[in-house]
C-alpha positions as CSV (number, residue, x, y, z in Angstrom):
1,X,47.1,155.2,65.8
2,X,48.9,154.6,68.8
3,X,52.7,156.0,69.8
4,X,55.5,155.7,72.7
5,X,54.1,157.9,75.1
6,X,56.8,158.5,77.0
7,X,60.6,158.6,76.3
8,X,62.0,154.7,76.8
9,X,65.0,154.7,78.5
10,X,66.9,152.6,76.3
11,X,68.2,153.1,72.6
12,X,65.1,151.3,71.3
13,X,62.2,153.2,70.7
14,X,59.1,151.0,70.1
15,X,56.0,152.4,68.2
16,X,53.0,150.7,67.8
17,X,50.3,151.0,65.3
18,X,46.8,149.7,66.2
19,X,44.1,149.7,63.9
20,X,40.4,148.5,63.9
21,X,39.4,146.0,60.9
22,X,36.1,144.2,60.5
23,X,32.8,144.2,61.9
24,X,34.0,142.0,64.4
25,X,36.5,144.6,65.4
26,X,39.5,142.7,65.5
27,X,42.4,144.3,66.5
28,X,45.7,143.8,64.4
29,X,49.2,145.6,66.3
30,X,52.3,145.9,64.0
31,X,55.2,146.4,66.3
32,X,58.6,148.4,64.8
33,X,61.3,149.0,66.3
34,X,64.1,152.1,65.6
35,X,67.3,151.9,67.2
36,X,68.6,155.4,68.3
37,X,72.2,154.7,68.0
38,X,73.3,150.9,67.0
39,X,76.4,149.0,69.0
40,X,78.0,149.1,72.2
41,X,74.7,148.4,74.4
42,X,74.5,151.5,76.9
43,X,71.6,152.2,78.2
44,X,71.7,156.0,77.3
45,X,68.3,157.8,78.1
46,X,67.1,159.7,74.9
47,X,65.8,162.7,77.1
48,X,69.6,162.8,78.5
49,X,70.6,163.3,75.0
50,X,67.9,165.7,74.0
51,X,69.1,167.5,77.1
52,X,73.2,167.0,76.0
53,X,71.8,168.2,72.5
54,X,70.6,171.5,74.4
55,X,73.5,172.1,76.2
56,X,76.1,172.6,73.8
57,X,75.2,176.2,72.4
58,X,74.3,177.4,75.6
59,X,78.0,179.1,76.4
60,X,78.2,180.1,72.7
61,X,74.7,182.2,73.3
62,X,75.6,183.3,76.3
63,X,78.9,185.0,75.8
64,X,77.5,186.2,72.4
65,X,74.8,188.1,73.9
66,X,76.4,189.2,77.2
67,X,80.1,189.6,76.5
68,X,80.2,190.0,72.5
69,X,83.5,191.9,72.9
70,X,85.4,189.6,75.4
71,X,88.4,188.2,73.6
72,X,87.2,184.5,74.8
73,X,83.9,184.6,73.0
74,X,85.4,185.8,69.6
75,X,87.9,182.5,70.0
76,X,85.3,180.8,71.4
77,X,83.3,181.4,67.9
78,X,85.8,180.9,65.6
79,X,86.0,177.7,66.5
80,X,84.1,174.7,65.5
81,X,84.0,172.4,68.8
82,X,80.0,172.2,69.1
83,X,79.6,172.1,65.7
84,X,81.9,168.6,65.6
85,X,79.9,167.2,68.5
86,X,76.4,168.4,67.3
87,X,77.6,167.0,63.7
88,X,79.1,163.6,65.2
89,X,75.6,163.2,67.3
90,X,73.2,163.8,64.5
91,X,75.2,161.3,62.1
92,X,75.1,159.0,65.0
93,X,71.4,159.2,65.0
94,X,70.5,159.6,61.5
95,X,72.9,156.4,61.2
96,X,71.0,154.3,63.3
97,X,67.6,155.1,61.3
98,X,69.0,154.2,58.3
99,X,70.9,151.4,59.5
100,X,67.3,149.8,60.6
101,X,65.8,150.5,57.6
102,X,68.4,149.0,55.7
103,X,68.5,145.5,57.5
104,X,64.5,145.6,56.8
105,X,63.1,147.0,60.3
106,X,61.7,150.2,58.7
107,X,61.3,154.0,59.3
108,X,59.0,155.1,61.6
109,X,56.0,156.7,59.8
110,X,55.6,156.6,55.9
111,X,58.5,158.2,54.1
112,X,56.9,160.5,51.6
113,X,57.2,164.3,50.6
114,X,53.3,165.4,51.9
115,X,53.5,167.5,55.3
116,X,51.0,164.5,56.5
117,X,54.1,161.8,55.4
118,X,56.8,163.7,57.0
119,X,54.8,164.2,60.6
120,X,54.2,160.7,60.7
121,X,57.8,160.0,60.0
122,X,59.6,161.9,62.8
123,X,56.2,161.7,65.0
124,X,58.4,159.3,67.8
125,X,61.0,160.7,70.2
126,X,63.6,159.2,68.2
127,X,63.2,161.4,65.4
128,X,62.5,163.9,67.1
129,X,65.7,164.3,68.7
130,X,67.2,163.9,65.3
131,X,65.0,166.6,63.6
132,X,66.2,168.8,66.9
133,X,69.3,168.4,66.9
134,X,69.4,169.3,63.1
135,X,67.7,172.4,63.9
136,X,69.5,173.3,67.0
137,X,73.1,173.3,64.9
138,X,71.8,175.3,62.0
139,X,70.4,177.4,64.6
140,X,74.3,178.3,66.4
141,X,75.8,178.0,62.8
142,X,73.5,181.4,61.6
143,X,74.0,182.6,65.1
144,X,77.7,183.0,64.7
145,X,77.3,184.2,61.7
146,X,75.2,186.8,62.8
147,X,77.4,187.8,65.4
148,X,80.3,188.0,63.3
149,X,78.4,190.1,60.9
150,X,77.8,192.5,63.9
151,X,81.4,193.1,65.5
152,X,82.7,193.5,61.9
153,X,79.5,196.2,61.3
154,X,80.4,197.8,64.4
155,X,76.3,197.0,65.4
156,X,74.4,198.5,67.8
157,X,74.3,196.2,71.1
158,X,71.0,196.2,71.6
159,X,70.1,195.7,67.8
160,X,72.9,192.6,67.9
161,X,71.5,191.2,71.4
162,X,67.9,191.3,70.2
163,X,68.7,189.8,66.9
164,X,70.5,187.1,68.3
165,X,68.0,186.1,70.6
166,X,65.1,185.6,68.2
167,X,68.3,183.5,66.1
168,X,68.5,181.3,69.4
169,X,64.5,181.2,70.0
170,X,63.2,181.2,66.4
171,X,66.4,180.9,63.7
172,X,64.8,182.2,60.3
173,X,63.1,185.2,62.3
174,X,65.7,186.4,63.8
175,X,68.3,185.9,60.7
176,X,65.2,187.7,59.1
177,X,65.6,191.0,61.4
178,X,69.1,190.8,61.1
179,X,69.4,190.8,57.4
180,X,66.9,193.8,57.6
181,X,68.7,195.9,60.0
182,X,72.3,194.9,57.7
183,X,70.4,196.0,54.5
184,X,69.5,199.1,55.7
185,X,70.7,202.1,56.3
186,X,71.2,202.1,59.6
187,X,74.2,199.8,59.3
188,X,75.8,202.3,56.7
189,X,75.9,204.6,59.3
190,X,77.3,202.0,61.9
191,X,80.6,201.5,59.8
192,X,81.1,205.3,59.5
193,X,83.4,205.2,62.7
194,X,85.4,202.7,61.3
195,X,86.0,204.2,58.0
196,X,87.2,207.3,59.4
197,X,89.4,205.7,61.6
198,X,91.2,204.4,58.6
């Protein structure tokens, strides 16, 4: 089997599947095509929207990390701006797939619920971007959450900082450490200053 191997810069992405039949070895090519986002015609680069995709959280990670008590990063997180875009983006996308497979031009890859069946259906850079950009979101959305959960537990700096850096490099493992560190009893102790101050 043979895929794009490189990012087209168009919103088409063409796949090709080649296969061998025959001792004579004749070579039958079924072309599909997947439209990244339908209408409008621009010529929009999917690696400039894998790198828009990218983009978005960065100021939300930043401030979390580096200024988690500046008054512009708690409004900036209440909010739900990049959630909006991120959301609007991914329907966009996830439109367009099943737009195409509606009108008969087919998923890429066979749809079926085997890890071998859902590789081969997001194996192109189209769905790709859509499986990131899914990932990315969920990734900010816990994020937040986790440091939310931290100013009102009074955490640690460090013990916040680190936990929302494995949340922006690897979501479920830092969620993990953070869920650890809030079931323990280190963030007991954590809240003491605040009860007493009531």
């Amino acid at each position: 089997m043979q895929r794009c191997s490189a990012i087209q810069p168009v919103l088409l992405c063409k796949c090709a599947n080649v296969r061998e039949s025959g001792s004579r070895g004749e070579t039958r090519a079924t072309i599909r095509r997947w439209p990244v986002i339908s209408g409008y015609g621009y010529p929009i680069m999917l690696d400039t929207l894998f790198l828009f995709v990218n983009l978005i959280p960065v100021p939300y990670w930043l401030l979390m990390i580096v200024l988690p008590r500046h008054p512009y990063t708690r409004r900036l997180t209440a909010g739900w701006a990049a959630y909006a875009l991120l959301g609007l983006l991914y329907t966009a996308l996830l439109g367009g797939a099943v737009v195409m497979a509606l009108t008969g031009g087919g998923l890429p890859g066979t749809l079926t619920l085997s890890l071998d069946g859902v590789a081969d259906a997001i194996g192109t850079p189209s769905g790709v971007l859509i499986v990131w950009t899914h990932i990315v979101t969920f990734d900010l959305f816990v994020g937040v959450w986790v440091y939310q959960e931290s100013q009102r537990l009074r955490a640690p700096r460090w013990i916040a900082s680190v936990c929302l850096f494995f949340t922006m490099m690897s979501g479920p493992f830092g969620l993990l450490l953070f869920l650890l560190w809030r079931s323990s009893g280190a963030a007991a102790f954590s809240r003491q200053p605040q009860l007493n101050d009531e």
